[in-house]
C-alpha positions as CSV (number, residue, x, y, z in Angstrom):
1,X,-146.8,-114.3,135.5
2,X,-148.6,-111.6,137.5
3,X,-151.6,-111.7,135.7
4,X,-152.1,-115.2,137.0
5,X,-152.6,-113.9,141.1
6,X,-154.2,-110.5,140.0
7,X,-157.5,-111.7,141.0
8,X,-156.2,-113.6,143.9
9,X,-155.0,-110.2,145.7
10,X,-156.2,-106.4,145.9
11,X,-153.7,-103.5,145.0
12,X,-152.8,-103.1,148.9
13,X,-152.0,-106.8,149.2
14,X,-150.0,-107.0,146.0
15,X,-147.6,-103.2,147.0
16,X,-147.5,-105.1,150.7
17,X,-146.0,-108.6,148.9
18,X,-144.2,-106.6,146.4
19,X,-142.4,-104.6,148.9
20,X,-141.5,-107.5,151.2
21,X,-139.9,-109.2,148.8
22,X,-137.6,-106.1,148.1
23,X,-137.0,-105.8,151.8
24,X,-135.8,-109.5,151.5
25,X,-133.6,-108.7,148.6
26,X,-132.2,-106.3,150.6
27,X,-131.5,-108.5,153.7
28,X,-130.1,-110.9,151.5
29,X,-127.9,-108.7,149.6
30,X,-126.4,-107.4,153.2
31,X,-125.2,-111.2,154.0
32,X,-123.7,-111.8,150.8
33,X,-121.8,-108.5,151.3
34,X,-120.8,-109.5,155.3
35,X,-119.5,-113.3,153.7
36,X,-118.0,-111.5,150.8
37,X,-116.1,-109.2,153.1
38,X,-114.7,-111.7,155.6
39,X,-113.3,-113.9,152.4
40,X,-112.3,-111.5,150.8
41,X,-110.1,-109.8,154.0
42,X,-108.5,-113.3,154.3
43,X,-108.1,-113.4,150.4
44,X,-106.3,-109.7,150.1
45,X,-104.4,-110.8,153.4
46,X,-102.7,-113.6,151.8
47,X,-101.7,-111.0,149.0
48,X,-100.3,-108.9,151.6
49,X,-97.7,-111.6,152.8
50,X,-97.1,-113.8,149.8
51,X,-96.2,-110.5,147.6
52,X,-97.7,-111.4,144.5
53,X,-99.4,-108.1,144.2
54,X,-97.5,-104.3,145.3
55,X,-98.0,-103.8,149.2
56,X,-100.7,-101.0,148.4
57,X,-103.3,-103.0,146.6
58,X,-103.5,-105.4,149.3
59,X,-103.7,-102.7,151.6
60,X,-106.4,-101.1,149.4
61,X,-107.8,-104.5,149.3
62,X,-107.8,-105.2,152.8
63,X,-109.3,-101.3,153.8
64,X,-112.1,-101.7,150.7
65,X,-113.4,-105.4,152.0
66,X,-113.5,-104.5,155.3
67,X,-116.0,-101.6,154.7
68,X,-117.9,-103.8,152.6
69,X,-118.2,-106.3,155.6
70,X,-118.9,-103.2,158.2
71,X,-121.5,-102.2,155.7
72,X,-122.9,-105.4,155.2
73,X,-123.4,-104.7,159.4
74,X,-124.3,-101.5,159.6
75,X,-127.5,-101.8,157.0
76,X,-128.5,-105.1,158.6
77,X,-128.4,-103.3,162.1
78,X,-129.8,-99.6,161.0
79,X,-131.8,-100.7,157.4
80,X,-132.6,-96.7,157.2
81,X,-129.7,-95.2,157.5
82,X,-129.3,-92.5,154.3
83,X,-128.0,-93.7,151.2
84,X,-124.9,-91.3,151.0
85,X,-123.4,-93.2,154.0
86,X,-123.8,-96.5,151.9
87,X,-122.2,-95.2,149.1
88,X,-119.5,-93.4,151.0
89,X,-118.6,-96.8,152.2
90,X,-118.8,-98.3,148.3
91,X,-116.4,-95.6,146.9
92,X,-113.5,-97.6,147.6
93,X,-114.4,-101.0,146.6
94,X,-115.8,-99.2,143.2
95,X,-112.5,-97.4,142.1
96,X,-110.6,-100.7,143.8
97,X,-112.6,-103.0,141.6
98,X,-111.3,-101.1,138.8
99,X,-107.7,-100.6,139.6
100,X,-107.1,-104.7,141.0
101,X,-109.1,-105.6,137.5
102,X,-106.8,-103.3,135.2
103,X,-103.1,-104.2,137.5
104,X,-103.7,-108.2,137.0
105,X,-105.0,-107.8,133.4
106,X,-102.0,-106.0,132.5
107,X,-98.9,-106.6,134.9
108,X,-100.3,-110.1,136.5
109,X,-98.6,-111.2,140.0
110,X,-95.1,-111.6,140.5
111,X,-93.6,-115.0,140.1
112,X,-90.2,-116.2,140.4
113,X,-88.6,-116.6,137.2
């Protein structure tokens, strides 16, 4: 599809479109994580108080969201900060992902019987 434009633009043009349209992905991805965050604080705050889950996921689930929402933030307000501080703050939701995914596959909520 590229091949198409090739004549259209020279290399410095193409690296220049190339690269804002990574920068844009970028942007993007920071709002999906903010909006992801926020629902997803309400969501594991609803665990908390109906009980369906133990008390520590949704504690887990509450502390994991909300640095997904700070990050979300924090790269939209500093977009060079290093990439061991954004993967500082996914640690969390990465191991939560795992342990929320495995706990409702294989125990499920609690419901009255």
């Amino acid at each position: 599809m590229l091949l198409r434009y090739e004549s259209s633009f020279d290399p410095g043009q193409l690296n220049a479109l190339i690269q804002f349209f990574l920068d844009l992905e970028a942007t993007g991805i920071n709002f999906v994580l903010i909006f992801m965050g926020l629902g997803a604080i309400i969501y594991f705050h609803l665990f908390l108080e109906s009980k369906l889950i133990p008390s520590g996921l949704a504690i887990w689930g509450l502390i994991t969201y909300f640095t997904m929402f700070f990050l979300g933030f924090v790269n939209l307000l500093f977009p060079n900060i290093p990439e061991t501080v954004s993967m500082f703050l996914f640690a969390p939701g990465t191991i939560f992902e795992l342990v929320i995914g495995l706990w409702l596959l294989i125990k499920g909520v609690k419901t009255e019987e």
